[in-house]
Wavefront OBJ file of the C-alpha trace (Angstrom):
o trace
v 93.585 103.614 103.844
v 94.254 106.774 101.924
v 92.492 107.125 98.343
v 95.999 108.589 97.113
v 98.252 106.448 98.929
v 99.878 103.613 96.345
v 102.673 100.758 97.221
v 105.140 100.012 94.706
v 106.313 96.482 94.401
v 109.329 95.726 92.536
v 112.635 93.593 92.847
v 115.435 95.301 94.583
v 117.202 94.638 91.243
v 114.623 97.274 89.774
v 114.981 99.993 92.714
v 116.225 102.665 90.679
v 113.143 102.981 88.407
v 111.001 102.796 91.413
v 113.008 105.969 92.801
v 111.962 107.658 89.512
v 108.448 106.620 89.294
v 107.762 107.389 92.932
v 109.357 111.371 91.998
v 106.919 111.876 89.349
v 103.380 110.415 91.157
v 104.933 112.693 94.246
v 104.804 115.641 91.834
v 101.096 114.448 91.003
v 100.224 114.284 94.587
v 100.679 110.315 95.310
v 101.303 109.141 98.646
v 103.723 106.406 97.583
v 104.877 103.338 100.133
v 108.228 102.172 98.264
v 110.665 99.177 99.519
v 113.553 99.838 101.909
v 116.152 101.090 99.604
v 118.879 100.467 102.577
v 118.149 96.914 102.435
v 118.771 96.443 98.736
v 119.804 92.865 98.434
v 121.918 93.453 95.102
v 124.064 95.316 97.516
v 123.945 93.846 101.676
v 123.055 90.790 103.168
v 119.865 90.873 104.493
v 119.268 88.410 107.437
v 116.272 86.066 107.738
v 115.092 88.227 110.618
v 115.208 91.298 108.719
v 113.630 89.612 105.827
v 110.598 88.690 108.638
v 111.111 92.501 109.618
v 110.567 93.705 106.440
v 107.988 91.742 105.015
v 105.655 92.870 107.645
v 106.205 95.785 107.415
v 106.058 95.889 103.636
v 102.087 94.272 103.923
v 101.262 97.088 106.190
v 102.323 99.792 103.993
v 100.033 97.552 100.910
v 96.961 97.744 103.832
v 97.170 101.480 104.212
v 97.305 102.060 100.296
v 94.008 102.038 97.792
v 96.186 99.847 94.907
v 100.113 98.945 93.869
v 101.728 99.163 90.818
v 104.658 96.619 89.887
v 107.541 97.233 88.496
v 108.402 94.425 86.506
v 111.545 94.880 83.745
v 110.677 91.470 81.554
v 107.858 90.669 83.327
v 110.110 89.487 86.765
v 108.508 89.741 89.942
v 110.495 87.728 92.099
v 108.979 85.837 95.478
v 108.726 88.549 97.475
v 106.621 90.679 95.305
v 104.725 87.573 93.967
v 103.475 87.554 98.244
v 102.839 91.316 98.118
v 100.398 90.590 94.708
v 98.518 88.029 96.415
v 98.264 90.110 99.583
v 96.859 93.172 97.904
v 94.153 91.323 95.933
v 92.905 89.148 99.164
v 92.390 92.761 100.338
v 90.712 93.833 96.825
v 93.109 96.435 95.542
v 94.024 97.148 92.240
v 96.904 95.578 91.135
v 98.839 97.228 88.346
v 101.848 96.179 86.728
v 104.709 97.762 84.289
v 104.830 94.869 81.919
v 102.858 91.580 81.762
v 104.250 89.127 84.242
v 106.062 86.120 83.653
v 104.580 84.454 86.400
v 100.822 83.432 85.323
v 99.508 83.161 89.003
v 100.528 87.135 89.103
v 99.155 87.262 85.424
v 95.671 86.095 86.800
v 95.804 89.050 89.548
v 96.769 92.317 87.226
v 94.165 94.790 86.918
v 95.772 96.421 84.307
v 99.182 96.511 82.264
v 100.556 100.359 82.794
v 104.599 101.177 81.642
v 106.093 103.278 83.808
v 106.448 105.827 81.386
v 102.613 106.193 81.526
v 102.024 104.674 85.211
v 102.143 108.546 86.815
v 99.549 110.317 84.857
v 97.567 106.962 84.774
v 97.813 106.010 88.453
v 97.000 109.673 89.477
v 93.466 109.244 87.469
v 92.686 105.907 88.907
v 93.561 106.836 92.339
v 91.120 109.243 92.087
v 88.067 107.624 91.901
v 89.539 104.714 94.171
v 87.931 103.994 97.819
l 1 2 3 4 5 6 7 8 9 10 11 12 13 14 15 16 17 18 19 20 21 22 23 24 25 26 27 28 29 30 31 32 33 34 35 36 37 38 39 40 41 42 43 44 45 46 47 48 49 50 51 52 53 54 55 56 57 58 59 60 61 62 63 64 65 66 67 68 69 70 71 72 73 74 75 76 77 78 79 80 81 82 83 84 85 86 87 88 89 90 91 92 93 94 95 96 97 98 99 100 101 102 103 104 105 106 107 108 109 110 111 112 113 114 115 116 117 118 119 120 121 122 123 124 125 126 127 128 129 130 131
């Protein structure tokens, strides 16, 4: 695990504001773990065995990283990333999210409420100190 390595979780519906928060915590020095943009299911079918595929190798990239941050447009985080928030807190990680969740068991596991506008300059801080 890398103190300045972060995962962002998001719905593929969200994937372009995850390509521009992921540009400005690279600028800041983040090591950031993002989704598979070339299986964005708003755009191709993605088969089950993919989806098996992917979601492994999704948790690894949340086990090598010291917290995630969420990027949830109206509070939707989706099934997928709902897994990926329980994941990273059974390891103990920080979990930080763009905008309160809609989902309360996701709710109870937020660390902290951070927009994107402010999630670079904030996550860069927190990763700092972070294991």
């Amino acid at each position: 695990m890398s103190a300045r390595e972060l995962t962002i979780c998001s719905s593929s519906k969200y994937y372009d504001v995850v390509r521009i928060v992921t540009g400005h915590l690279a600028e800041r020095g983040i090591t950031v773990n993002t989704p598979r943009f070339d299986f964005n299911e708003q755009l191709v079918e993605v088969t089950p065995e993919q989806k098996r595929e992917l979601t492994h190798e999704f948790l690894d990239k949340i086990r090598r990283s010291a917290a995630i941050y969420i990027v949830a447009a109206d509070g939707y985080t989706g099934r997928s990333v709902c897994i990926e928030t329980g994941f990273a807190a059974a390891l103990g990680l920080p979990v930080y999210i763009s905008e309160p969740p809609a989902e309360a068991a996701v709710a109870a596991l937020v660390t902290e409420v951070v927009s994107t506008a402010d999630a670079p300059d904030f996550l860069a801080e927190a990763l700092k100190d972070s294991r």
